[in-house]
N, C-alpha and C positions, 0 to 999 in steps of 0.2 A: 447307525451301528451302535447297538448296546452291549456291554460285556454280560454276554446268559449263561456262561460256563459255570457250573460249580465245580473250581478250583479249590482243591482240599487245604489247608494252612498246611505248612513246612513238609510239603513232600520230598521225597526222597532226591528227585534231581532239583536241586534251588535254579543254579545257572539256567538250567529251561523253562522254569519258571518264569523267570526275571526276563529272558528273551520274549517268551509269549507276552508276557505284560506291557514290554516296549515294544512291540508290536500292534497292540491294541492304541497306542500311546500315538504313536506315527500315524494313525487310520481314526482315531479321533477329531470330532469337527464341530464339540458344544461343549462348553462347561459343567452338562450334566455328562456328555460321558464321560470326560476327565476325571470331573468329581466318585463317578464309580469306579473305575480302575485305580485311584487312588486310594480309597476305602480298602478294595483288593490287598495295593503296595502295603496297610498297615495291618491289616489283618493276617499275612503272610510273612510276617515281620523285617517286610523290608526298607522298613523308617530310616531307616541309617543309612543305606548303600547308593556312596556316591554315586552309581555310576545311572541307576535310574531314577533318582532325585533330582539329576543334571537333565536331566531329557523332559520329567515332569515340571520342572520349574520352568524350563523353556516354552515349553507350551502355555503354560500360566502367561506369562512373561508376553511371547508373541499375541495371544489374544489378550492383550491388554487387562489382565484380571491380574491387577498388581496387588493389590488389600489381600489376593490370596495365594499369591509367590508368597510375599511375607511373613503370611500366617506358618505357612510350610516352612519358610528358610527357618523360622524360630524354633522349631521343632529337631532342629538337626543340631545335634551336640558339639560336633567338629568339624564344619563345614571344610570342606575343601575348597582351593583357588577357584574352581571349576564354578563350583557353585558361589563363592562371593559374587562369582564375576554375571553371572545369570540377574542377581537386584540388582546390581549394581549399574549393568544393561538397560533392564526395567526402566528404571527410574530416571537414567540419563536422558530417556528420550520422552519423559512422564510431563506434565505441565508442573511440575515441581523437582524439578534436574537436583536442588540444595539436598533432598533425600539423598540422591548418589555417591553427595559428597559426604555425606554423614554418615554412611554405611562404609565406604572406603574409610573412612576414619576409625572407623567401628574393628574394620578385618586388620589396619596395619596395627593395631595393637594386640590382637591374637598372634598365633605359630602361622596363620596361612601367611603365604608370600606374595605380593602382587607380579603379577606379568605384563608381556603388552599390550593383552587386553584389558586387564584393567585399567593401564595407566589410558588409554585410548577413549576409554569409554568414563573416567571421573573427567577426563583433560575437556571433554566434549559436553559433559553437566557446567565443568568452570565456567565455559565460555556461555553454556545458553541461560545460566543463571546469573549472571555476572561477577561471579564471582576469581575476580581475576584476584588475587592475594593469594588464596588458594591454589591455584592454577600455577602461580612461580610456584608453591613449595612442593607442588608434583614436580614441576620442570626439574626442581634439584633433584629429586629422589632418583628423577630419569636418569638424568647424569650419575646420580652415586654409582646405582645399580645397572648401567651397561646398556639403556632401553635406546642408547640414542639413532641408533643404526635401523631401527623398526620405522620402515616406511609409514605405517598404520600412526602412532603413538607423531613420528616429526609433523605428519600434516594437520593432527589434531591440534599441536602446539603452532603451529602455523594458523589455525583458527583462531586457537585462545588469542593470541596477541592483535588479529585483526579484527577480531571481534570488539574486545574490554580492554586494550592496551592501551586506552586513551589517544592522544594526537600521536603519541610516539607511537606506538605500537603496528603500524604499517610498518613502519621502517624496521623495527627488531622483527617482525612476521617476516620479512625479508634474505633479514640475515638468517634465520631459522631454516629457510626455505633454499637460500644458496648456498647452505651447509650439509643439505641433504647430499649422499651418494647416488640414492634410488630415488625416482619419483613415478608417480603414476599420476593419470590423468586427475584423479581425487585430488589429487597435491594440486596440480597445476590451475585448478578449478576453483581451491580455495583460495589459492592465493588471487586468484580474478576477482572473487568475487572483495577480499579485501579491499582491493583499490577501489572496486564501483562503492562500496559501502561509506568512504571515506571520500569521495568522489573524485578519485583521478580518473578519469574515463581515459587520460590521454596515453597515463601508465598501464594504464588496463588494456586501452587499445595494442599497444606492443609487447606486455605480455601476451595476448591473444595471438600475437603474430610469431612469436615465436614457438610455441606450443609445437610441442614433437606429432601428439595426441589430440584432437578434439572432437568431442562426444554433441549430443543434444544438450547436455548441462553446460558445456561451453560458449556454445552460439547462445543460450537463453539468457545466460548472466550477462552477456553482451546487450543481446537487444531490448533485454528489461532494464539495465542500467542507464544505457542509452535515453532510452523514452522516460524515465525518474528523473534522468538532469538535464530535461527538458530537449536532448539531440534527438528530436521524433525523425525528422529525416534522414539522418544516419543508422539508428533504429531500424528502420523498414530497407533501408540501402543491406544491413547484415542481413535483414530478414530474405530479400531476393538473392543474396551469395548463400546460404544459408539451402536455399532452396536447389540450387544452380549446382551445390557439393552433393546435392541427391544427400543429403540428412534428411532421417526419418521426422517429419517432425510429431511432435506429441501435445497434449494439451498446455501446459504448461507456454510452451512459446508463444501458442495458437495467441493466450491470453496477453502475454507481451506486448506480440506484434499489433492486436487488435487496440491495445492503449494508446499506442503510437500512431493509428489510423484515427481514433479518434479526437485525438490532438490535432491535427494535421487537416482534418476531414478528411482524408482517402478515402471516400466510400466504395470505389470499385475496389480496390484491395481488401478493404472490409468483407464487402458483398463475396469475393472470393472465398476468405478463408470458411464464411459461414458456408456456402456452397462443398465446398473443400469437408467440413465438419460432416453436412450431410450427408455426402456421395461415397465416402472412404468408406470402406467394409471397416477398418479396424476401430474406428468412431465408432462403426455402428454395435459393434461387437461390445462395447465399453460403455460404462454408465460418466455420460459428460459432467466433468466437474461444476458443480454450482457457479465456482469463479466464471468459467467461460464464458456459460449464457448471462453470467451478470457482464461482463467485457462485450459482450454482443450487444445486449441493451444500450450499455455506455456507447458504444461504438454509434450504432443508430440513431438515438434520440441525440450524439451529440452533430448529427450531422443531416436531423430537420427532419428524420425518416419515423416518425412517432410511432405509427401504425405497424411498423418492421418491429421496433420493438418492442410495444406491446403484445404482437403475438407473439415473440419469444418468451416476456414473461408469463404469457397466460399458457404456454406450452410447456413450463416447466415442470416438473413431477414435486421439486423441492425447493425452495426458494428462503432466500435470506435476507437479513435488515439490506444488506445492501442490494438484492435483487432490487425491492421495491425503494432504496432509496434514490440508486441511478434514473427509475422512472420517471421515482417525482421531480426528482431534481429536473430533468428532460424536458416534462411538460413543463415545467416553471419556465425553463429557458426560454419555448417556444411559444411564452403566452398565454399557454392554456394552464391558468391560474386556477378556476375552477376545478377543472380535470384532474389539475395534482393533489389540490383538496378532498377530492372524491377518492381519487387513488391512496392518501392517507387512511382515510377513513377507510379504505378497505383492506390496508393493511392490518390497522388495531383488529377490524374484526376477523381476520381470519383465524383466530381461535390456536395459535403456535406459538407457548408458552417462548421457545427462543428467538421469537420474530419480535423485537420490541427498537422502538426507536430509538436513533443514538442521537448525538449533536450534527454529528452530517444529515440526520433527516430533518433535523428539525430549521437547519439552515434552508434547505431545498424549500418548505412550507412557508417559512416566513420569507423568503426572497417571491414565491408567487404573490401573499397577501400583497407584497409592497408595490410589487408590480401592477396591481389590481387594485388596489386600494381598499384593502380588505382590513380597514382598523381595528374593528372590534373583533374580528377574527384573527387577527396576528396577535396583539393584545393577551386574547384566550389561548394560544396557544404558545405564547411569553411564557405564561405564568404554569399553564400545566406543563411545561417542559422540566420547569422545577420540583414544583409539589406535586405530580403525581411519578414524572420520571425519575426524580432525581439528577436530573442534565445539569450543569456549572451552566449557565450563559458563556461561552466564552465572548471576545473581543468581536468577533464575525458576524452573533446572532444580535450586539448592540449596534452593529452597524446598521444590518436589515431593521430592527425597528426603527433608529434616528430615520433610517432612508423611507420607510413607510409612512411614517406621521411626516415628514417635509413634503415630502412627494403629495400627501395629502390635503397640508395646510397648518397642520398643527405646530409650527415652528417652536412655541415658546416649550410645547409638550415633549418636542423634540431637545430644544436645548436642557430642559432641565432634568430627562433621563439621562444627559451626558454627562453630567453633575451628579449622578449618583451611579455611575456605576465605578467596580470597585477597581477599574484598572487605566493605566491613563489613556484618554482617547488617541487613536493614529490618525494618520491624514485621511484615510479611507473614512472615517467618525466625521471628520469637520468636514470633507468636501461633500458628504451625505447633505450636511444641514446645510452647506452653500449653496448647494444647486436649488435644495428647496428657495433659499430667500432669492436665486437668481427667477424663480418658477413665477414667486409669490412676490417680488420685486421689493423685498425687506430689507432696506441698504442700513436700517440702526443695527439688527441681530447680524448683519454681514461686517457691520465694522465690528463689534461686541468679538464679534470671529478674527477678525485682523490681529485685533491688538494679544488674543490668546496665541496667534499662529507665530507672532515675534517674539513671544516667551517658550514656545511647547514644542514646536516640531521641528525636528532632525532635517538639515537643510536637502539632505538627497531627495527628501521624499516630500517636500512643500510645492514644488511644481503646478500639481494639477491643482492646489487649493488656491494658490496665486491665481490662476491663470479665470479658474472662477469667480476669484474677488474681483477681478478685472473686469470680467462679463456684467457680474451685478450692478457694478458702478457704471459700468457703459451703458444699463438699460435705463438708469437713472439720469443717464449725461453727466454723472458728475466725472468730466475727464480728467482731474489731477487725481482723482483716486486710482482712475485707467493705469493714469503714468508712474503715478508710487509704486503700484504693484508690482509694472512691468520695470519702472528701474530694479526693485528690489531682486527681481530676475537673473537682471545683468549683474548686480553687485555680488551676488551667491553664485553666479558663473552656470546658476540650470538653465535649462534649455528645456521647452514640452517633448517628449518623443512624439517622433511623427507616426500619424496615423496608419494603419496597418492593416490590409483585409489577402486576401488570395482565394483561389476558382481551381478547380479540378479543371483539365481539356486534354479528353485522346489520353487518360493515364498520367499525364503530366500537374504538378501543381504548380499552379505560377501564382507568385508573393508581387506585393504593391505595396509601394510607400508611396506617401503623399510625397510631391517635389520629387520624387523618383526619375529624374532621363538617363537610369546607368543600363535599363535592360534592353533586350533585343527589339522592341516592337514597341517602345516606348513614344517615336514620333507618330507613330499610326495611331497612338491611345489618343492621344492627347488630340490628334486631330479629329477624332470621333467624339471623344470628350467635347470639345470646341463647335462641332455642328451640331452633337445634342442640345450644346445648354443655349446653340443660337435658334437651334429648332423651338426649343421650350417656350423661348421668350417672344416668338414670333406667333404662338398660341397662344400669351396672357398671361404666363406664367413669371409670377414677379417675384423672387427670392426675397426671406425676411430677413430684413439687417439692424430689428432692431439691438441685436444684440451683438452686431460688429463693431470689432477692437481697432485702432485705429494699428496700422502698423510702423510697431518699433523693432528697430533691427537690435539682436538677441545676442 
């Protein structure tokens, strides 16, 4: 639709002028035809009148052409509230919300007056900009000026403080919230999502129970917070009531609940939802969010299914760092160290200026090199992480290196990258280099380790490096070192967590701990356990003990 009319300047009826114009305005669907019926609005000399200025900046505004709202807003002599409130809008929800508040600053010092929409829509720039300072000295304004009884305006101040109010600020988001008269499900929504944000799930959980009102935004803050502080099986438990209330579901949860399956390995519930994505007309009807099929990759590759998803990424239309970093990361898990290499390299080339590797890619790469023993390849790809990406190394990506050069021999290369890097190693750092000298049977660089580990590390978290100084010593016989380690155990009061796997069957996931006799079926394992390992040994099968500890009780 182009505007073809020659529309003569200031004719006789203005008002039906101004009607036809905002008509063409409503039925507009590009920036060029905007831009011609705006042309029109100044050649007709209707620069000034609020009331079609309100409707074209809205449209600016909605399709995102912010640089030219503001061109227009500057152009208008006396804006009205109407129109403050139009950038004001803009901007709040703009990757630079601080603009919103700086135009609000800008109109309270004019004759306009704010209302509750403005205060609604600066209160909601505070919180996404973090600009909580700001944020109380609206909250006062509310109060001067009477805003407090606006449902819109109390749930945004219910954001602000759950968002940027620091530790406290759940608690005053609180009292903001049971001070309300009116709520709406918005209200009720944010205040959920405060608790998961600050992680009370448990608060969060009976907010949720209480709820007069619950939407799809409801159930999703539930079962994404859930699956974030690690409850994957409660997660998916909201995810089938969820289901069971016939709520509509929509992409947004699909991806939730798909976190939570790949946490878990649920791969039938997985397999479901993606089935579910395919089969639904209203999916089909919709262009699938990138997150999803990235949550579907994660989903598959974390649960051994490579080939599932790889064709989902090669079936996607648009794809992001993290499409293809799920992948690599996937194949690395599974081994296929090459593959992920290869998958890299096909990332850089696909030629999509915003496809560029982050530090999570570059984790996934060097964790296959280490696994593979790919040195001079993890090495090259140390370094161009830096000087071509510009990536920090953090703590994570020196651990895959230490763990690549042990794993391969290089111990002393390994200890004295731990010596230059710029932040102090964790246990995850020294227990890298331990297993190497347990590999490569180095009991000097393993004591070198001891005497660092009773100066540097935080006693919660010395366990597994203990438990491997123990093993190195044991593989050398030298048994008072066994027993130092293991007293130092007992004197720090840790304990190893015990080891930990589980199995999907019929729907069900059933969890295993080692020394486990609290479950149902636990004398049947053990007694299967027990004819396997005597079936084993009855074929020649001799377990290796060079590296058994001798046992002390813990």
């Amino acid at each position: 639709m182009l505007v073809k009319e020659n529309i003569p300047a200031n004719p006789p009826n203005s008002r039906a002028l101004q009607q036809h114009l905002f008509s063409h305005l409503k039925n507009s669907k590009t920036i060029k035809q905007l831009t011609q019926i705006h042309t029109h609005i100044i050649i007709n000399g209707f620069s000034q009148k609020n009331f079609i200025l309100v409707n074209l900046l809205s449209f600016y505004v909605t399709s995102s052409n912010l640089l030219r709202a503001l061109k227009v807003f500057g152009t208008i002599k006396k804006p009205s509230t109407t129109i403050w409130n139009q950038v004001i809008r803009g901007y709040s929800r703009a990757e630079n919300p601080e603009k919103s508040v700086e135009l609000y600053k800008q109109m309270v010092a004019t004759e306009a007056i704010p209302d509750g929409y403005t205060y609604s829509y600066v209160l909601s720039a505070c919180a996404r900009s973090g600009m909580f300072r700001e944020g109380q000295q609206v909250h006062g304004r509310v109060l001067t000026y009477g805003y407090c009884s606006n449902v819109f305006v109390r749930t945004n101040l219910v954001n602000l403080y759950a968002m940027v109010g620091g530790t406290d600020g759940i608690g005053y988001a609180r009292k903001v919230f049971d001070e309300m008269g009116e709520r709406n499900v918005v209200s009720w929504n944010t205040l959920l999502a405060g608790y998961i944000r600050c992680g009370d799930v448990d608060t969060a959980r009976e907010v949720f129970n209480e709820m007069p009102e619950k939407n799809v935004v409801s159930w999703t803050i539930m079962i994404a917070g859930f699956a974030r502080h690690g409850k994957c099986k409660l997660a998916l438990s909201f995810f089938r009531q969820m289901r069971r209330a016939s709520v509509e579901l929509d992409q947004v949860v699909l991806v939730a609940a798909l976190s939570a399956c790949a946490e878990l390995g649920d791969l039938e519930l997985g397999k479901w939802i993606h089935s579910y994505v395919e089969d639904t007309s209203l999916f089909r009807s919709q262009r699938l969010l990138v997150s999803l099929n990235n949550a579907l990759i994660h989903m598959y590759a974390s649960c051994g299914l490579i080939e599932e998803a790889y064709e989902v990424l090669r079936n996607m239309s648009e794809r992001s760092t993290v499409s293809w970093t799920s992948m690599i990361t996937g194949l690395a898990k599974q081994g296929l160290a090459q593959e992920a290499i290869t998958m890299f390299e096909w990332m850089l080339s696909s030629g999509k200026s915003e496809v560029k590797p982050d530090e999570i890619t570059y984790l996934g790469v060097l964790f296959a090199c280490s696994h593979a023993g790919f040195v001079e390849e993890g090495w090259h790809h140390f370094t161009q992480m830096t000087q071509k990406w510009g990536i920090k190394p953090r703590i994570e990506h020196y651990c895959c290196m230490v763990d690549l050069l042990s794993r391969a021999g290089f111990l002393d290369e390994a200890f004295s990258l731990i010596k230059t890097m710029p932040m102090k190693p964790n246990d995850a750092v020294w227990a890298s280099l331990l297993s190497g000298c347990r590999i490569h049977k180095n009991v000097d660089l393993a004591s070198q380790v001891a005497r660092k580990l009773d100066a540097e590390l935080d006693p919660n978290y010395t366990v597994g490096c203990l438990v491997l100084l123990s093993s190195v010593y044991a593989t050398a016989k030298m048994w008072q070192g066994v027993a130092n380690a293991r007293q130092k155990m007992i004197e720090m009061g840790v304990k190893k967590p015990a080891g930990r796997s589980w199995v999907q069957i019929d729907g069900v996931i059933h969890d295993f701990r080692a020394d486990d006799s609290s479950g149902r079926y636990s004398s049947s394992i053990y007694d299967i356990l027990w004819q396997v390992t005597k079936q084993a040994k009855q074929e020649g099968y001799e377990p290796d003990v060079s590296e058994a500890i001798p046992v002390l009780e813990l």
